[in-house]
C-alpha positions, 0 to 999 in steps of 0.5 A: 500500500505505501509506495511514497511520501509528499505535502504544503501550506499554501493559501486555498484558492477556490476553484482555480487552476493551479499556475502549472499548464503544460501544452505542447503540439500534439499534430505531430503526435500520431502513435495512439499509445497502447498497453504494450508500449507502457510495458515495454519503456525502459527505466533508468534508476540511480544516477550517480555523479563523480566527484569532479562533476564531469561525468554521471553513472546510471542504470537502465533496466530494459524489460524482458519476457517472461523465462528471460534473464532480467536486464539492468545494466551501467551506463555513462553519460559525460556532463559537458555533452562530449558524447551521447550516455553508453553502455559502460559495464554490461555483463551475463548478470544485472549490473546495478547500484554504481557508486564513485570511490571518493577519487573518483578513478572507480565504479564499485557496483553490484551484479550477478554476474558470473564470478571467478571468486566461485572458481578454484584457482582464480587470481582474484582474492577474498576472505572473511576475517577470523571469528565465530560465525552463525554458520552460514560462511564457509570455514575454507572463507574465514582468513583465507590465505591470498593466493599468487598476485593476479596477472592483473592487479586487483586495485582498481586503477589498474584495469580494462576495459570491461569485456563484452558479456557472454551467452546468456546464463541460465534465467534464475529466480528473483530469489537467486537474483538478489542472493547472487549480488556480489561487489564489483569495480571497474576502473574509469581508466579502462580494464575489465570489472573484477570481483571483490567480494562472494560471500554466500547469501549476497549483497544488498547495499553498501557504501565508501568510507569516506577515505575510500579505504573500505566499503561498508555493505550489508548481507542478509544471512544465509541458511546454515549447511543444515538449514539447506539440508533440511529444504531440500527434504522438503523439511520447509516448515516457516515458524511465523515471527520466528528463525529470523535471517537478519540483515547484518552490517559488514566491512571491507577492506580495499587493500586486504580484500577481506571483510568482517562482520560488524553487527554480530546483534540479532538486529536489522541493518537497514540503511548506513552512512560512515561518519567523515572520520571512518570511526562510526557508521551511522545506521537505521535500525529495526528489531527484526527483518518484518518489513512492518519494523522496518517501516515503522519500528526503527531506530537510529543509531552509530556502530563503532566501526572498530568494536561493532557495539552502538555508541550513541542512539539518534532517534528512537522513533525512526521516520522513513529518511535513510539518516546522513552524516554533514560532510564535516561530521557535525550534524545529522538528518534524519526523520521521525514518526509523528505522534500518530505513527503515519507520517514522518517530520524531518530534522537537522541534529547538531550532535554537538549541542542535540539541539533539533532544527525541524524542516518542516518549519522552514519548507512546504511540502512532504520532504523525502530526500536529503543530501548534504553539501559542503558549508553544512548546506542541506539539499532538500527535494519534497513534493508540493502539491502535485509537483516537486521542489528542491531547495538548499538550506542553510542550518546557520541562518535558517535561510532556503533558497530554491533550486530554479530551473526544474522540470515539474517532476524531478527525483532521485538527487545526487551533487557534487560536494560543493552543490555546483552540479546536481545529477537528478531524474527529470521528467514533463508530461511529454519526456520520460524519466531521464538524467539531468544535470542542474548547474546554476543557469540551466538543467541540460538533459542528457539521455535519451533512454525511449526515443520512441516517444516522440511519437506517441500521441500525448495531451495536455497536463495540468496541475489543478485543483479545487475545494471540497465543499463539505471542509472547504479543504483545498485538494490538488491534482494533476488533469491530462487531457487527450490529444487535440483536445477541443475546450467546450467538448466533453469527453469520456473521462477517467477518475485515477487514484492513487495508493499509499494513502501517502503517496502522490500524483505529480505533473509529469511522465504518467506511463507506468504499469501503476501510473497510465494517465498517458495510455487512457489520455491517448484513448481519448480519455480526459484524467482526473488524478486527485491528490485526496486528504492522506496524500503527500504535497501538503502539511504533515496535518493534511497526510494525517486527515483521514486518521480512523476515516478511510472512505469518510473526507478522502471519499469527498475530496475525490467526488468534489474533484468528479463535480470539478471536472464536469463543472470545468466542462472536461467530463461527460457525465454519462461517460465515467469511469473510476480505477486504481490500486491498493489504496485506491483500489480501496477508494474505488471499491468504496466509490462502487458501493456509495455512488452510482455515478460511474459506469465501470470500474477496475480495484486493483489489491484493493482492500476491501476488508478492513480486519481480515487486511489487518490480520493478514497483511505483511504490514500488520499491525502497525500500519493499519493500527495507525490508521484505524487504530484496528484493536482499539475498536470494535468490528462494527467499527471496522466494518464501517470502513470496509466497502465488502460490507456494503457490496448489496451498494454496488450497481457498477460492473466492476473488473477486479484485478490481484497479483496471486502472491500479493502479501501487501494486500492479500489475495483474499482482499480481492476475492471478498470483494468479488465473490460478494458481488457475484453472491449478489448477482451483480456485474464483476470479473476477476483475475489473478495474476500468478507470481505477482506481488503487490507491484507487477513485475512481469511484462505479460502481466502488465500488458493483460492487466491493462488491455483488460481494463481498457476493454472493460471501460469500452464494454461498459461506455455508451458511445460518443454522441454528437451535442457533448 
């Protein structure tokens, strides 16, 4: 259900569109975007830049069929627009998570790659250092002995340029995926990517110390010898809550090859950051590895890097910020939960006097990424509204100044020290995400990763909003209209929700499998996608409004939003049709049992039950507990907010759709909801999507999900008449 986080304190207006307007011809626009399109862009993630600013490292994930190997790779893209982005570390495996050695010489990444560590007699060197181990590394790794010098030295500086990949290997599973994961460098001066690490189990993360003479990792531990003997009899029982393979923080050694195991206590290593100095490493924390705790139960706290032991505890009550060290050591950001465990406030801590600076006293809007810069200035990128904004604070002076020249969505922020150039993902409704570089006088995009959509037929996107009579509460959203749109004609139109709740819509490249304003606004759908109370982009406050009132004010908002577009004169009313997923697979359920005023509708891992979600989900209990305060209450009251409860409501055919191994919002969820609809005789398909999680991964799947609800939307709508 939570995907992200976003919010403002801006004065209401009423009834008014929001200053962002972005047209642009649609004439030479002629491809009608299908399904298949959506599913086959390719996604580009982290991009990273090297310290001298010259040059920017990303991935690009290229989707694959089903039974295909999955494909990320490394990319390069120098700043000064020298050359076009390439293909820089490719290999049989997936390559991903690049990051700069502090001179700027090295790539260390991660990959599954095929790994001469593996082999016996491999010039290459690693070992774990001497001591007692769970048992899940072997004993011939533990201070292994160095063999003979490689042919080519394992220091990075020294090697080529990276090989061209071999045959494909054998597709693993997502499983073996991860735990294939193992580090890897790559020198900027040319030379094959090397080996540094096969430590069974794999790795998740990790980080440069900042002298670039270690790199801190995190590993999740591995069955034991008996743990794989006793699955492989079949003896695979799972003790819930129990027998824990926890995520362990670990460091290695650029010069010996060797790493240790710092956090030997049964905790779970969530996020870290090493301080300036390399004595401690500053961590997110959670009692175990449930992924409730990781959301909602952590701590922050520094292990000394030499003993392992926690030598100073930050926050108690861990928001979702990663915490960062300043590049002087002198302070800390990180975030806390608010009192009603939903949202998080974000904090300067200056470890000196423990003294707090609160962000959200200074900045609109939900802050999410933090990063520091030199001068103890903050880098602070947050949604507001139904867009983003970056802006550097200063803790000294308590001033903001706001990064100009940024598209209306732009994420994923990494700089410089100095702050001079900032690499970030950039995105308008007619660009897909692609890297970008801000100096002071201009952002300069510089991929081109899909440039088969410049032919798509795109329309118009705006960032709007309106008032919701009943509190007069001001909620935004983002408006798409169809190509050639006419002002004065009404259109068949499109209610899209979001999940979350805390999450948010912004003004941008709306082409994925969860957010496709794009692929209906090229059907010639007009798209409403409504920022409703719970949302991100405005104050923590507005995030918190629908507290214990899932389908109450969040409901109104998003009908008061339906009564704006046909009053603004987009929408045929006769011609309505509503959707979304997980949270808004909610908010859909509940509009089809409260309101006739749609014609079709698609509940994608809709919950529909509010206890039977409780006491299944992955993230139980806390994070319904925070919004509905589930054993605080009785059934009845739970049943209030539960649409299933109200099925006999439900007079509008309703696709459902579910991932069959969904464990955010249970299959069951889905099934409740239709088998109640068709107990009752009303119009409802479902379908179940095998493998998938809460987030379809497979193209196939994706394809069929949305050629689904299109078709069902076109069953369902009356054809367009001449007079609308």
């Amino acid at each position: 259900m939570h995907v992200s986080r976003f919010a403002s304190r801006r004065p209401a207006c009423f009834l008014a569109l929001a200053s962002l307007l972005l047209p642009f011809p649609c004439h030479a626009q002629k491809h009608t975007v299908q399904p298949a399109d959506i599913a086959g862009l390719r996604s580009i993630e982290a991009p990273k830049i090297s310290p001298d600013g010259k040059l920017i490292a990303y991935t690009v994930t290229t989707p694959m069929p089903a039974g295909k190997p999955h494909n990320e790779h490394i990319w390069l893209v120098p700043t000064d627009r020298s050359s076009s982005a390439r293909l820089f570390v490719s290999g049989a495996g997936d390559d991903s998570s690049p990051a700069w050695s502090p001179d700027g010489r090295t790539l260390v990444f991660l990959s599954s790659r095929p790994n001469p560590l593996a082999s016996p007699g491999s010039p290459f060197h690693f070992s774990v250092a001497p001591g007692n181990y769970r048992g899940d590394i072997p004993k011939e790794l533990i201070n292994k002995p160095a063999g003979a010098p490689p042919a080519q030295s394992q220091t990075p500086a020294t090697q080529q340029k990276d090989s061209q990949p071999p045959p494909p290997a054998p597709v693993p599973s997502e499983d073996d995926e991860q735990k294939g994961m193992q580090l890897w460098s790559i020198s900027l001066d040319g030379g094959e990517a090397q080996p540094l690490t096969n430590i069974p189990g794999g790795i998740k993360s990790f980080q440069w110390s900042k002298d670039g003479k270690h790199i801190a990792f995190l590993r999740t531990d591995a069955d034991t010898p008996e743990e794989s003997v006793r699955k492989k009899k079949k003896d695979d029982r799972e003790i819930i809550d129990g027998e824990y393979h926890f995520d362990r923080l670990w460091i290695y050694d650029v010069d010996t090859h060797q790493a240790r195991l710092l956090s030997r206590q049964d905790i779970n290593v969530d996020s870290i950051d090493w301080s300036p100095d390399g004595t401690g490493i500053l961590a997110r924390v959670s009692p175990t590895p449930r992924i409730d705790d990781y959301w909602r139960v952590s701590v922050v706290e520094v292990f000394s890097t030499s003993s392992g032991e926690i030598t100073q505890v930050i926050e108690k009550k861990s928001g979702y910020e990663t915490p960062v060290y300043s590049l002087d050591g002198q302070n800390v950001s990180y975030s806390r939960f608010t009192q009603k465990r939903i949202t998080d406030e974000h904090f300067i801590r200056n470890l000196s006097t423990g003294k707090d600076i609160r962000l959200e006293d200074k900045l609109d809007g939900t802050l999410y990424e933090m990063r520091w810069l030199t001068g103890n200035r903050l880098l602070v990128n947050a949604f507001v509204h139904a867009h983003t904004e970056a802006h550097i604070f200063d803790p000294a002076t308590l001033t903001v100044t706001q990064l100009d020249h940024l598209t209306p969505t732009a994420l994923d922020f990494d700089a410089t020290k100095d702050g001079s150039s900032i690499a970030f993902l950039s995105e308008t409704p007619t660009q897909p995400a692609e890297v970008t570089l801000w100096r002071a006088d201009a952002a300069t995009v510089l991929s081109d990763t899909n440039p088969q959509t410049k032919d798509w037929a795109l329309g118009e996107q705006r960032e709007v909003q309106w008032i919701n009579p009943k509190d007069h509460r001001v909620i935004y959203g983002v408006l798409t209209l169809p190509p050639g749109y006419t002002p004065g004609k009404r259109y068949k139109t499109a209610i899209h929700i979001h999940g979350g709740p805390e999450e948010s819509f912004t003004v941008g490249f709306s082409a994925t499998w969860y957010n496709y304003a794009l692929l209906l606004a090229s059907q010639g759908y007009v798209v409403l996608q409504p920022n409703y109370r719970g949302s991100s982009g405005q104050s923590i406050d507005f995030t918190e409004a629908n507290y214990q009132d899932g389908g109450g004010g969040d409901f109104a908002d998003v009908m008061a939003g339906t009564d704006w577009v046909i009053q603004q004169g987009y929408a045929d009313p006769d011609r309505m049709v509503i959707a979304g997923w997980s949270y808004g697979g909610f908010m859909t359920a509940w509009a089809v049992t409260h309101t006739d005023r749609f014609k079709a509708a698609m509940a994608g891992a809709a919950v529909t039950d509010i206890y039977s979600m409780a006491t299944t989900t992955d993230i139980a209990p806390s994070y319904l507990d925070a919004l509905y305060n589930v054993y605080a209450k009785s059934y009845k009251d739970l049943d209030l907010h539960s649409p299933v409860r109200f099925a006999a409501n439900c007079h509008t055919p309703t696709l459902v759709l579910h991932g069959g191994a969904d464990v955010r919002v249970p299959l069951g969820q889905g099934q409740e909801f239709y088998h109640a609809l068709r107990y009752l005789n009303r119009e409802a398909a479902m379908v179940v999507y095998p493998r998938e999680p809460h987030i379809f991964h497979e193209t196939e799947h994706q394809i069929d999900s949305l050629t689904r609800e299109l078709d069902w939307f076109s069953q369902h709508l009356k054809p367009e008449t001449t007079g609308h």
